[in-house]
N, C-alpha and C positions, 0 to 999 in steps of 0.2 A: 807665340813661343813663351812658353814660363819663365818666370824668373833664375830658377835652377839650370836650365837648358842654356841658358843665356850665360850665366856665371860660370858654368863648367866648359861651353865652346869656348871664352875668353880664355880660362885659363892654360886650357891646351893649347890656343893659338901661343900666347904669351911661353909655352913652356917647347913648343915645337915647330914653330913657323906659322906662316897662313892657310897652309895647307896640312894640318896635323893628321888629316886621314891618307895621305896620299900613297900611302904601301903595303893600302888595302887588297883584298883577292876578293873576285866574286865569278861564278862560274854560271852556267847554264844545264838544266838535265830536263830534254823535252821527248816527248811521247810521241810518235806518228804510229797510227794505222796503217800495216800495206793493203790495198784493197785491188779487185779485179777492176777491169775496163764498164762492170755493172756498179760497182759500188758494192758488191759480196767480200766477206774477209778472207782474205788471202788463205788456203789453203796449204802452198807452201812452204817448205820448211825455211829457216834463217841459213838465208845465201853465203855458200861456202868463201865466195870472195869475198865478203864482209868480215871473214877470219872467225874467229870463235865468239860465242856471246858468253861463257861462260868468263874471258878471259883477258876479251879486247878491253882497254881503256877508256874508249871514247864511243866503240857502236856494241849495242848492248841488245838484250831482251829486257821487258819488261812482264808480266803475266804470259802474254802468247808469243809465240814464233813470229806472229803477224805483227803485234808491237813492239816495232825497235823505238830505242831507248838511245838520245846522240845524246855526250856527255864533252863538256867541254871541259880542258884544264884549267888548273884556276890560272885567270888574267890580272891583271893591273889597270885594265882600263876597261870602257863598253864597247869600242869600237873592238878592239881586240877579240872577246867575246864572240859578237857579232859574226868577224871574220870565221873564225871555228866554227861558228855553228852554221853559216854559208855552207861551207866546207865540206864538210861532214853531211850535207845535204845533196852536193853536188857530186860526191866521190861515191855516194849512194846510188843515185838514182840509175847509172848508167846498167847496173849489178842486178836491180830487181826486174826486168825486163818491161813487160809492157804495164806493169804494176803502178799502182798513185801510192801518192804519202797524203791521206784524208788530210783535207785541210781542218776539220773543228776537231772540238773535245769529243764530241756526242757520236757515236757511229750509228750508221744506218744500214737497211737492210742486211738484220740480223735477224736471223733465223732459229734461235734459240743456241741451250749451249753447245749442242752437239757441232755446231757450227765456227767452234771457237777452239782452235786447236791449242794446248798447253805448251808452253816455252821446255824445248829441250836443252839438257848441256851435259848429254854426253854421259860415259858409264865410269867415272871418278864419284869416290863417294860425295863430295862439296855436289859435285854438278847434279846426281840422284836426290842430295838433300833438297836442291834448288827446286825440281821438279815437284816431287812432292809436298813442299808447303807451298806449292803455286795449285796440286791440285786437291791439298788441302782447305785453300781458299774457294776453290770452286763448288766444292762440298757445301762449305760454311754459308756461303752471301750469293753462292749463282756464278757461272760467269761473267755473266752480261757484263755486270757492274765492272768485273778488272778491266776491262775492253775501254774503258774511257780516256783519254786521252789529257794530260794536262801537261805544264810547264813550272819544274821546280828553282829557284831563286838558290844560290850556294854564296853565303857572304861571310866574311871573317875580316878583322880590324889586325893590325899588327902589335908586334910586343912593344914595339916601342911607343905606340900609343896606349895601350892597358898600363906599363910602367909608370907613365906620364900620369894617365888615368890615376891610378894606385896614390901617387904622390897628392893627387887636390884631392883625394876624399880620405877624410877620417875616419877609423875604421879597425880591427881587429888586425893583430899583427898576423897577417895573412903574406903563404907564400905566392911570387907571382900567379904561378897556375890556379890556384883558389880562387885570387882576386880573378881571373879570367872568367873563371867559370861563370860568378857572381854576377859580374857585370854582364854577360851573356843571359842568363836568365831573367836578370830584369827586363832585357830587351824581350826574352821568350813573353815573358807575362802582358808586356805591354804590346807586343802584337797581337797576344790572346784580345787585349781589348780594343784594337784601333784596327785588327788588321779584317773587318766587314767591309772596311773604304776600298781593299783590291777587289773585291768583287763589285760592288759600287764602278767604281770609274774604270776597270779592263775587263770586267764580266764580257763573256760570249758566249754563251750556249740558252739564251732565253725562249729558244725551238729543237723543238727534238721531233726524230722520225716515229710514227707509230710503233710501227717493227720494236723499238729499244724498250717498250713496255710491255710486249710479251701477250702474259694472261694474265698480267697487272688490271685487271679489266672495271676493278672495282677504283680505282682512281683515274678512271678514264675522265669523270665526270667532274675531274677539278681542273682542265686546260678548256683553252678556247681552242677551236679546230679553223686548217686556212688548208682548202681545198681537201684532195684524200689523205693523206697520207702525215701533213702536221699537225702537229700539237704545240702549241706557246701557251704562256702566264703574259698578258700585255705588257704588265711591269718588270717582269724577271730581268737580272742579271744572270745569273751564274746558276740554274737548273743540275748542271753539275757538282756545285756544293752545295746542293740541297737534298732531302729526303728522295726527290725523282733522281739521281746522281745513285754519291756514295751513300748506299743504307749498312750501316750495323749497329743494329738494334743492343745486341750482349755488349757494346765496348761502353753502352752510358753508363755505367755503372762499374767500370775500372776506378775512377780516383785517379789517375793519376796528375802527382803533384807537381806544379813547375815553382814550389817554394825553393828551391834551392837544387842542387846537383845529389846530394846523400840523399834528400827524398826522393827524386825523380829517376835517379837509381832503383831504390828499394820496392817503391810502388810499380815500377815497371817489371821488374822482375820476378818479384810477387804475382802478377797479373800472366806472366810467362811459367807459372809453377804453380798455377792452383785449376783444379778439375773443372770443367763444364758441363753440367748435366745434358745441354743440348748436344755438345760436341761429343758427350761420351756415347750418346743413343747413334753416332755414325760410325762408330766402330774403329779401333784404328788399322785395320788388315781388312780386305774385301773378300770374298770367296777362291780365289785364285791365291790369297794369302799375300797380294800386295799391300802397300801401304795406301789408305786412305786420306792421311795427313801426317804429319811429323808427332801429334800427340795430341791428347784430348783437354789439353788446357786453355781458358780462354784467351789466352794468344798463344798459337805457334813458336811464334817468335819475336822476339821486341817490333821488326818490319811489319807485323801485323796491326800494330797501333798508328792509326790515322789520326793524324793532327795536324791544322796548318801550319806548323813549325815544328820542326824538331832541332835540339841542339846535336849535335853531330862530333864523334870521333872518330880517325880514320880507323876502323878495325882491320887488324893481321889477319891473314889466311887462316880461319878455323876457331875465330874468337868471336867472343858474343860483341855486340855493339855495347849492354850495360859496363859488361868487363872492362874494355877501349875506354870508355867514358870517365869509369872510376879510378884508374889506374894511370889517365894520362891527361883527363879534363874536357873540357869542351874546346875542339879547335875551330870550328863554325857554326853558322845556322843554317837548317835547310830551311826554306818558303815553299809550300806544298799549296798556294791558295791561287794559282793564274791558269787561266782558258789557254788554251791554244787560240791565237787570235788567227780567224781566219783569213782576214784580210794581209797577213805578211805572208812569204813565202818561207820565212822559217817560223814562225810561229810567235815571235814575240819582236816587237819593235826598240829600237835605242832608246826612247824617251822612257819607256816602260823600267826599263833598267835602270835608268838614270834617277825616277823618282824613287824607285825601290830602293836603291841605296842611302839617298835624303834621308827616306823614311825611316828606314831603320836605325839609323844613327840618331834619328830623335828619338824612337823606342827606346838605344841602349842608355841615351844622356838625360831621360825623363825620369820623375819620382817613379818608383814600379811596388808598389806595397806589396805585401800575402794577397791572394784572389782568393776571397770567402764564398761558401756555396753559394749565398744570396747573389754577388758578384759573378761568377760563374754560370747562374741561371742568365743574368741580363745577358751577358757574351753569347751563350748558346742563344737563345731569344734573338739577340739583334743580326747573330747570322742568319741565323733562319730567314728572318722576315726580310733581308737586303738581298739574300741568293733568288727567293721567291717576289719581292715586291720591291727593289729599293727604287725604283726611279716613280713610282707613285710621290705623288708632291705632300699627298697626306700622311705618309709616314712617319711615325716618330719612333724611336730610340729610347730606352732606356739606360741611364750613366747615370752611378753613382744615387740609384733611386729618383731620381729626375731625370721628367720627359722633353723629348727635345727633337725638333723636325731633323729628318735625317741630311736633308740638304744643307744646315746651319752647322750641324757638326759634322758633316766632310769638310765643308769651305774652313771652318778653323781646324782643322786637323790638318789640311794643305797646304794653309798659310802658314804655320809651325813650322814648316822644315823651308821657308822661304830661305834663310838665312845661312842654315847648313846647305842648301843648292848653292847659295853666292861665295861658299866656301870651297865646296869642291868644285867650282869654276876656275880656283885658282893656278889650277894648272894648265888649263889652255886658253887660259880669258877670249873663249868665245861664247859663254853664254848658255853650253847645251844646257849644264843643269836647274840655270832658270828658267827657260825654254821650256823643260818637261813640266816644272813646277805650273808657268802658268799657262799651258798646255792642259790640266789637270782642272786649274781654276776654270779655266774659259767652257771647258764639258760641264763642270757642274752649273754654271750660268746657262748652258743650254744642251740640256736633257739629251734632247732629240741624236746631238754629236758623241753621247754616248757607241760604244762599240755595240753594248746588246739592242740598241735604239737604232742604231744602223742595221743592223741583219736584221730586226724585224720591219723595218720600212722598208728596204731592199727587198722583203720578201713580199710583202701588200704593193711596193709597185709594179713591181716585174711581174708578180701574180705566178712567180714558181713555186715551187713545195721544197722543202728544207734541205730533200736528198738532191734535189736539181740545183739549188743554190751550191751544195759543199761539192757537189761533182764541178760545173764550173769551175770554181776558185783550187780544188785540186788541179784541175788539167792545165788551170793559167799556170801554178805554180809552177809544176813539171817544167812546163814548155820555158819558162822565166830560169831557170833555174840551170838548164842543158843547154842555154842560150849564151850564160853570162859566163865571163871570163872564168878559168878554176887554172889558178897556177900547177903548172907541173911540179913542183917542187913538192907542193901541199898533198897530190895523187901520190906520187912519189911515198911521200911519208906514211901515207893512209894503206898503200901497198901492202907495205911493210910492216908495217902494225898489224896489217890481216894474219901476214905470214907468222910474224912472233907469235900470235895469240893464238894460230893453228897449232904451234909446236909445243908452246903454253899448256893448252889442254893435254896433249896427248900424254906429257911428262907426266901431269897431275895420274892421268888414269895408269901409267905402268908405274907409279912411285906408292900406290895405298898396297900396304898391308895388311892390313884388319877389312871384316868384311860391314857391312853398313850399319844394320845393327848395333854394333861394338863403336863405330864411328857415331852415332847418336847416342851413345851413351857416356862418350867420351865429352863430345860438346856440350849436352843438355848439364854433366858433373858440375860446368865449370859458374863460380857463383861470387858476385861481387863481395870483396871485404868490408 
């Protein structure tokens, strides 16, 4: 841990307690697959007991009908968390019938897009808008690719720590909310550069089914093959955040800036307002005179911009996210860089949680300079090479124009947030959060106890193929899952929310006046000051 790191946790101790972070929020928002009893994607429409996805809170669509999207509200603790997203698993599975919730990132026997049905919400113009920049999407990168499956991190510090905050640093007479923003984006920049370690130590998806690459046929010849049907990298972690993953070729060449909140506004928005020559060759009305996508600019819309973080403001019904942003500041971070681990039944583990939070509070209490293109090359570079190869032992890293084994800077990258884990222990002095810490240490001492090092030995010993391994651990999960206790109270609630979120929509579709048209040109108007 830096010396800065070290100076400013003291100070917040000394101005807040032992526990200065303790009123913090962090939420969960994870991706499942429904798939049939073969491993084929669900056909099906999104289950009317589930309540509306355009509307519910907590069960969502994400690109298809077939990916629901559980969203947890923000907690106070992991265990909490945890519980909601059991939950929200359990109160599920009874609804989809004889249906799985894929256990990994990667989906299997896929049969191209026609096979992929697009996420409906209904005939209110919001829920029409929703459809089509979903099937805008599928225009632009394929479907294939939305089909993928991950686990987003939702973390926010409270005021009375930014306050605190505010007071130890010197600094321009800034009002609270600035100071927030500020401090946020340094953490944004500094997970740009540290945050290859989540793929490193929680990567899962280092095997993918043939099926997922199509008539990709010319990059056939860069995986190793294990029996018919897989494909691995022996080193990969996270294939998922690699060029085999998400590919968009048009967004390298966005810019956008995480210098501060006024540029990462401006450049985003910019990026939402200027033409695409590729996008414009798709037309934006098809022959039947529907919509193609929401507009021929190289993003859709600000959600069209993939990055492993983004700072986040709640947006109102019918407002842009940059508007929300500029007008009210950053009130979290999203973490858009974790597998679906396949070995949990909800997809992502307590410790997992626990170091993610460590983590990030060393991002937000770390020096975080401007990220210059030369800088910004290493960061792209060092993802790259850790999604496709990091548990190779000959790996190195480039930081700061110096090379460095990739194993030597995880281990001090993990050792750095020792200190902030024995912090946030203060609250139940049992230890979890140094438990995950060296939980984290003990995998990079031994490769092998890696996650993506586990599904590929599980899969050379057992001698299955990849679609055999995620059907298993789907069906344990099911059966684990309709086994274990689920409070009535918790069904109850979940009930209920289906039914508001039914009534929810319908309000939306008899409450528009203007017809869609007029409704996207009403939102696309609206432009940060």
């Amino acid at each position: 841990m830096s010396r800065l790191v070290k100076r400013r946790l003291r100070a917040l101790v000394d101005a807040l307690g032992p526990n200065p972070f303790r009123r913090r929020r962090l939420g969960i928002e994870k991706e499942s697959l429904r798939v049939d009893r073969a491993g084929y994607i669900s056909q099906r429409p999104h289950p009317q007991a589930l309540g509306s996805a355009l509307t519910h809170p907590e069960i969502t669509t994400d690109f298809s009908d077939a990916l629901l999207e559980f969203i947890t509200p923000p907690a106070r603790s992991v265990p909490e968390v945890a519980r909601r997203l059991r939950h929200l698993h359990q109160f599920t599975y009874p609804l989809i019938g004889d249906e799985l919730l894929w256990a990994t990132s990667m989906p299997c026997m896929v049969t191209g897009d026609d096979s992929i049905p697009i996420a409906r919400y209904g005939s209110s113009n919001i829920g029409v808008m929703k459809q089509v920049y979903r099937r805008g999407l599928g225009h632009r990168y394929g479907r294939v690719m939305q089909i993928i499956s991950g686990v987003h991190f939702n973390f926010s510090l409270s005021r009375t720590l930014f306050a605190a905050y505010r007071e130890i640093e010197p600094g321009d007479d800034e009002s609270l909310r600035d100071f927030i923003s500020r401090a946020y984006f340094a953490l944004v920049r500094n997970f740009h550069r540290h945050g290859w370690i989540l793929l490193l130590l929680f990567g899962a998806s280092p095997a993918i089914c043939r099926s997922f690459m199509g008539d990709r046929t010319q990059e056939l010849s860069s995986f190793s093959r294990m029996g018919k049907g897989t494909l691995f990298k022996p080193f990969a972690t996270s294939l998922r955040m690699s060029d085999v993953g998400y590919r968009n070729d048009s967004q390298k060449r966005l810019g956008i800036s995480c210098d501060g909140l006024d540029p990462y506004v401006d450049t985003l928005h910019r990026a939402t307002g200027a033409s695409w020559p590729a996008w414009e060759a798709l037309g934006l009305l098809d022959e039947q005179g529907r919509y193609r996508q929401l507009n021929t600019n190289l993003l859709q819309i600000e959600n069209e911009y993939y990055s492993l973080v983004r700072p986040k403001q709640i947006a109102r019904s019918g407002e842009k996210p940059t508007v929300a942003l500029q007008k009210r500041g950053v009130r979290y971070v999203e973490i858009r860089a974790l597998d679906v681990d396949p070995f949990s039944p909800v997809g992502i583990e307590e410790d997992v949680m626990r170091f993610m939070e460590a983590f990030l509070i060393h991002c937000l209490l770390d020096r975080s300079e401007a990220i210059s293109a030369a800088e910004q090359a290493e960061i792209d570079d060092n993802q790259r090479k850790v999604a496709v190869r990091g548990r190779d032992p000959r790996l190195t890293l480039q930081v700061d124009s110096k090379s460095a084994p990739v194993f030597d800077r995880a281990r001090r990258i993990v050792e750095s947030v020792r200190e902030i884990a024995d912090i946030l222990d203060q609250e139940n002095e049992k230890g979890h959060y140094a438990r995950a810490v060296e939980t984290s240490l003990s995998h990079l001492d031994d490769p092998q106890s890696l996650p993506s090092a586990r599904i590929l030995g599980q899969l050379q010993d057992s001698g299955e193929d990849f679609f055999s391994f995620a059907m298993r651990l789907s069906l344990a999960h099911r059966e684990a899952l309709i086994a274990a206790p689920f409070p009535a109270r918790s069904k109850a609630r979940l009930q209920e929310r289906a039914a508001i979120s039914s009534k929810a929509q319908a309000e939306l579709e008899s409450a528009d006046r203007i017809d869609f048209a007029q409704y996207l040109e009403r939102y696309f108007a609206q432009a940060p000051q």
